[in-house]
N, C-alpha and C positions, 0 to 999 in steps of 0.2 A: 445042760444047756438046751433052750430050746431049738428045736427045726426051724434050718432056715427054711423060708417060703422060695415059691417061683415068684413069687410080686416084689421080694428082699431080693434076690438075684438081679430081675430086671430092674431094681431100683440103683442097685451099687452100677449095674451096665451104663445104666441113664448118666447117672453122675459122672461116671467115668468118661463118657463121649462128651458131655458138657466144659471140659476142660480141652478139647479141641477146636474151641472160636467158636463163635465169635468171644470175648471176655465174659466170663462168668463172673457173676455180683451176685457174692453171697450176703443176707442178712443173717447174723445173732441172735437168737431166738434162748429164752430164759426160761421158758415155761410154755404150757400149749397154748396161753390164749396168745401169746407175742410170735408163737409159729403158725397160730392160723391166723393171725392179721395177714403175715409175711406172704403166707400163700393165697389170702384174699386177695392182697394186690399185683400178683401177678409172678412171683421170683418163681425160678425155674427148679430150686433147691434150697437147702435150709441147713443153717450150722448152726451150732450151741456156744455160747458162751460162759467159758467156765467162771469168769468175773460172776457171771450176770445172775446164772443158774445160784452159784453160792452165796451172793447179796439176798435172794430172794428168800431164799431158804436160813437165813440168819446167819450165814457166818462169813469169816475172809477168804479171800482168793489166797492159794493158793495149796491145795487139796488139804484143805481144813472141812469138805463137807465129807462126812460120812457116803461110805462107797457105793453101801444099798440106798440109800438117800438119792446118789444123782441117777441109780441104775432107773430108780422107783420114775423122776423126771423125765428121761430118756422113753422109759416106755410110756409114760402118757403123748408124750410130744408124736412118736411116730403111729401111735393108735392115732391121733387124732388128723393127721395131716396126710395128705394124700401121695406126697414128696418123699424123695431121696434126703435122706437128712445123716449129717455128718458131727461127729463129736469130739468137742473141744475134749482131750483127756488129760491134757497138761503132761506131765513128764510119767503117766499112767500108772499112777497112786499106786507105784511098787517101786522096791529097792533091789529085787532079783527080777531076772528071765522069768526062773518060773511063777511066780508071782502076775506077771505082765502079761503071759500066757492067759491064765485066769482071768483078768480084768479083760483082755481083749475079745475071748469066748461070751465073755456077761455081756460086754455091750452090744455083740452081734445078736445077742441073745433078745438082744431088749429092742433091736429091730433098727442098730448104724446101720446104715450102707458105706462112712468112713470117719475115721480119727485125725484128728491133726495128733500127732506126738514129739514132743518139744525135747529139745537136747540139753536144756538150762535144769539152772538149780537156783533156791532162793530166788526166783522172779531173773535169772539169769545173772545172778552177782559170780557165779561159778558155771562152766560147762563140762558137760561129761565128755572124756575123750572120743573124736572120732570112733575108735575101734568099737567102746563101749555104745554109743548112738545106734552106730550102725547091727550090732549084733543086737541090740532090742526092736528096729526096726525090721531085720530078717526075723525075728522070731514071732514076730506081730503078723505078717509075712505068712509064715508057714501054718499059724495059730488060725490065720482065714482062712487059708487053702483046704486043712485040713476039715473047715467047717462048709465047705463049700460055697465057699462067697467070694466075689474077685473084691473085697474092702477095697475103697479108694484111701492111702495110705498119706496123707499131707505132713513131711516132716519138717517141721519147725526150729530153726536155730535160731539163739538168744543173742547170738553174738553183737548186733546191732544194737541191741538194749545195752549192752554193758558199754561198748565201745563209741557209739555213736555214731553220723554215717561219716564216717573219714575213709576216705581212697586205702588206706593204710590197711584197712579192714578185709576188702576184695579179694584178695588173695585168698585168706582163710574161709570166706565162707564162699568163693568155689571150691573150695579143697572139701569145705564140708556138705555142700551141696552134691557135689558131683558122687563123694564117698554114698548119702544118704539114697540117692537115687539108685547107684546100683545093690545096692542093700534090699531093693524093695519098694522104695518109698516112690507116689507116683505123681506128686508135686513137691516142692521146697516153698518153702517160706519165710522169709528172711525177715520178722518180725522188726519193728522198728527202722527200717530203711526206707526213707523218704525222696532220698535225692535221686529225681530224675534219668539224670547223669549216671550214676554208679546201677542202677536198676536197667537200666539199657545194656550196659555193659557186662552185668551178670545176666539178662536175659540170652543177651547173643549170646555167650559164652557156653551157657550150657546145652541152649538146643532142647529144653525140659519144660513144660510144667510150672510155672511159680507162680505165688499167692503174697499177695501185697496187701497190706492192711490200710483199710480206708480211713479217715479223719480228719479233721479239721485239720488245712494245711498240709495234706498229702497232694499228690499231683491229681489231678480228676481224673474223670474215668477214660475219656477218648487220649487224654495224653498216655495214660497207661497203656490204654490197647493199641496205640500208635508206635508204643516201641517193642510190640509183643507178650505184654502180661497176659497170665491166660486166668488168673482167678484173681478176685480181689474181696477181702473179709471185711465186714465192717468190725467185727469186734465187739469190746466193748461201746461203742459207741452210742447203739439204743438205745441199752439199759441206762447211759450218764442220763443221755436226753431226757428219757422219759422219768427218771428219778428230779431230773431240774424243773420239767415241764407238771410235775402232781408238784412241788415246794413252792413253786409261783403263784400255781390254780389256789393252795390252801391258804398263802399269804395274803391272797387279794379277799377270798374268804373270810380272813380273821381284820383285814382291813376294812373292807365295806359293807360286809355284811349282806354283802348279796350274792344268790348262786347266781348273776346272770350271765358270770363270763366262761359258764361250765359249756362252752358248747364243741361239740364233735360232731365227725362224719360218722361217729358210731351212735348207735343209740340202744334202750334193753333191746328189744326186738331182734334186733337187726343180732347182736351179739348171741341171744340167745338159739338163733337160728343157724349161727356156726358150728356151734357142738348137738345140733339135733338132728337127729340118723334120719334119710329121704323117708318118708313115707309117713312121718311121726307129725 
């Protein structure tokens, strides 16, 4: 594994204080050029999308890409970006501890400062038990310590995805939030919970940390921070856009025949100037 750095340290440190308010807005970043857009326009931090990352790279979501493959993205992304950047790992392309141990050393390796790590299975049709969550999150846990990095540790339950947001639900996923955070973990994420209402009420309750997924038809961001959200992901969300927004640009292409509706606030230059070192 490589050495961590003093600039890895203070990076997972940064990240870590950025979950203390005011609301942190994370962008999903697939690749380096979508994380250095993200830090062009101003975001204080930067996460990965394991959707997004594995669209790009030819295959389906859910740890269908090969391990040195996202390791190989991971370290372009944080070579090139000047940020704290955090990695989507999905339920951490292992079936053991030790297994997860391993995966969690690579990506420290490859220069996270933190993991979202998910409690779901099959896109969340099934969840690992409590016990089982939490002992892969303390081992994730011990796996930094050991590396000398405080990892910012964002653990994810599916239970929303599967259940929907019905009050019904509430119960269990404080049970599994609260289990998740003393395990280790230094936000929850309650993936797929949209309603307002029920988000207030696991905010108060736990007094923690929690990361809200952005999207069409989620609550915005000042209602979030209004009821104390401290992090909010966009997700997949980018990558749809921007996979909708090049299908449009090429349709109108093959319809008029004209490039004239190609137009951006990027241009070569200006792109080319993102990945070139000062002095060059």
């Amino acid at each position: 594994m490589k050495v961590v750095t003093a600039d890895q340290v203070r990076k997972a440190e940064q990240l870590r204080s950025l979950h203390r308010g005011p609301l942190l807005l994370l962008p999903n970043a697939w690749d380096a050029l979508s994380a250095k857009v993200f830090e062009e326009v101003g975001f204080n931090a930067i996460a990965t999308t394991s959707a997004g990352v594995a669209w790009s790279l030819g295959y389906a979501d859910g740890e269908n890409v090969p391990w040195h493959e996202l390791v190989d993205v991971i370290e372009h992304v944080t070579d090139v970006v000047r940020l704290p950047v955090t990695v989507d790992i999905e339920g951490g392309f292992s079936s053991t501890t030790p297994d997860l141990i391993f995966r969690i050393e690579e990506m420290i390796g490859a220069g996270a400062c933190g993991i979202n790590l998910e409690d779901g299975l099959d896109h969340g049709a099934t969840l690992r038990s409590v016990d089982q969550a939490c002992e892969r999150i303390d081992a994730a846990r011990r796996a930094a310590t050991r590396a000398g990095l405080a990892l910012v540790i964002n653990a994810r339950t599916d239970l929303f995805l599967r259940g929907g947001n019905s009050p019904d639900h509430l119960g269990e996923a404080l049970e599994r939030c609260k289990a998740y955070l003393a395990a280790g973990a230094d936000c929850v994420y309650p993936i797929g919970l949209s309603d307002l209402g029920l988000i207030a009420q696991l905010v108060a309750e736990l007094q923690a940390p929690v990361n809200i997924h952005g999207r069409r038809g989620a609550p915005t961001i000042p209602e979030l921070q209004a009821v104390g959200v401290a992090r909010v992901s966009t997700a997949t969300t980018p990558a749809v856009f921007m996979a909708g927004a090049l299908e449009d640009a090429m349709k109108k292409l093959i319809q008029t025949g004209s490039f004239e509706h190609f137009t951006s606030s990027f241009d070569y230059a200006r792109l080319q100037k993102l990945f070139t070192p000062p002095g060059k």
